[in-house]
C-alpha positions as CSV (number, residue, x, y, z in Angstrom):
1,X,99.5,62.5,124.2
2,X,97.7,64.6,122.4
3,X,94.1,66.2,123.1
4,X,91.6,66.4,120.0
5,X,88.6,68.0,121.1
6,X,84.5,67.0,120.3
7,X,83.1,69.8,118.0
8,X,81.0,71.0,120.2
9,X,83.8,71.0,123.2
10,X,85.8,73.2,120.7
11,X,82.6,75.6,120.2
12,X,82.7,75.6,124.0
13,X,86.0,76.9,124.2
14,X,86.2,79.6,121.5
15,X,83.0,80.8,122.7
16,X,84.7,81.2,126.2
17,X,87.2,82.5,124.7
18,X,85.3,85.4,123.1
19,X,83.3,86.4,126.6
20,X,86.7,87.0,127.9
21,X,88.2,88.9,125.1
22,X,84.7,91.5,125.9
23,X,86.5,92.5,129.0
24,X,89.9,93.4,127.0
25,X,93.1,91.7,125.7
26,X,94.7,90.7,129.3
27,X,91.7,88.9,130.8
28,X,92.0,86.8,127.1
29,X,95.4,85.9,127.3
30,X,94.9,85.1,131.5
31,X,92.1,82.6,129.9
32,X,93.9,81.2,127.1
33,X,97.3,81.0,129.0
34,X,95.1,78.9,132.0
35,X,93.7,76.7,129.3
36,X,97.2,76.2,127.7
37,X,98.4,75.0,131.4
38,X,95.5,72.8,132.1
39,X,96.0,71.1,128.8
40,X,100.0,70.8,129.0
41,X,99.3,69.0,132.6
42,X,96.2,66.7,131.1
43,X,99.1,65.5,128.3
44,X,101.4,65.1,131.3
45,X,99.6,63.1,133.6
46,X,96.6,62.1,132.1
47,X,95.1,59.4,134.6
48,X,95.9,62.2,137.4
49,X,92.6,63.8,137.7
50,X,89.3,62.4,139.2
51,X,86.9,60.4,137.4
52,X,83.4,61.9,136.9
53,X,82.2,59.1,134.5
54,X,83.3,55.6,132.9
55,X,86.6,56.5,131.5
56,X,85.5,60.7,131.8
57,X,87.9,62.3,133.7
58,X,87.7,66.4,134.7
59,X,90.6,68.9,135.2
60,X,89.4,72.1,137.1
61,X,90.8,75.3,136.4
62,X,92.5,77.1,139.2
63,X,90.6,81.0,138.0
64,X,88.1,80.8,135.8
65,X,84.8,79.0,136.4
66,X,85.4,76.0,133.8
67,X,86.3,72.3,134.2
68,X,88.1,70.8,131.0
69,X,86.2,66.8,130.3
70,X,88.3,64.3,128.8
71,X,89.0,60.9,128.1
72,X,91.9,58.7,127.8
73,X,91.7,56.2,124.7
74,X,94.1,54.1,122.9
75,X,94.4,56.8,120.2
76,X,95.4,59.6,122.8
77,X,93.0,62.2,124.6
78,X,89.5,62.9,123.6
79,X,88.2,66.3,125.1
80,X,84.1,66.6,125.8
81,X,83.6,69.8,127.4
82,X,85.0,72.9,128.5
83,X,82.0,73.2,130.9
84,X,80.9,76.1,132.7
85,X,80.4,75.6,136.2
86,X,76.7,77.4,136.1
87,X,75.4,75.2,133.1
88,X,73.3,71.9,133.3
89,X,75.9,69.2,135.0
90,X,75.4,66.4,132.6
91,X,74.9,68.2,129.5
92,X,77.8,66.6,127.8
93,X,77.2,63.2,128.5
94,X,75.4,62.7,125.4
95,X,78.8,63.6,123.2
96,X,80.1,60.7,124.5
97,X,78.6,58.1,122.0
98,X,79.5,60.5,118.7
């Protein structure tokens, strides 16, 4: 299945994405290579991970503070949020009626 992230779940990530690369090229890769996993496992077993809303489930990462929001829908995998775990809980439950 494949995973098409929410605009703003994308922002998310890149943004992420260019903390990391701040603290050099290895720290980056360590990120991206974590997210890469996380996804690769979501496509695997998608209905594996808890559910945190109706149809919302969340994937943790193992070492980096972030915790990947998707969905499972006839179409494939819909990402919300590549959430921070020090940011607002429930910010990204209003991305889920775009």
């Amino acid at each position: 299945m494949r995973l098409t992230d929410h605009p703003e779940a994308r922002a998310e990530l890149l943004e992420a994405a260019r903390f990391y690369r701040r603290s050099g090229p290895a720290l980056v890769k360590r990120f991206r290579d974590e997210i890469a996993h996380a996804i690769a496992a979501i496509q695997e077993h998608p209905e594996r991970w808890r559910l945190v809303a109706a149809n919302v489930r969340c994937y943790r990462l193992t070492h980096f503070p972030y915790t990947i929001l998707y969905s499972v829908t006839a179409d494939g995998l819909e990402g919300f949020a590549y959430k921070h775990h020090s940011r607002r809980p429930d910010y990204w439950r209003g991305r889920l009626t775009d």
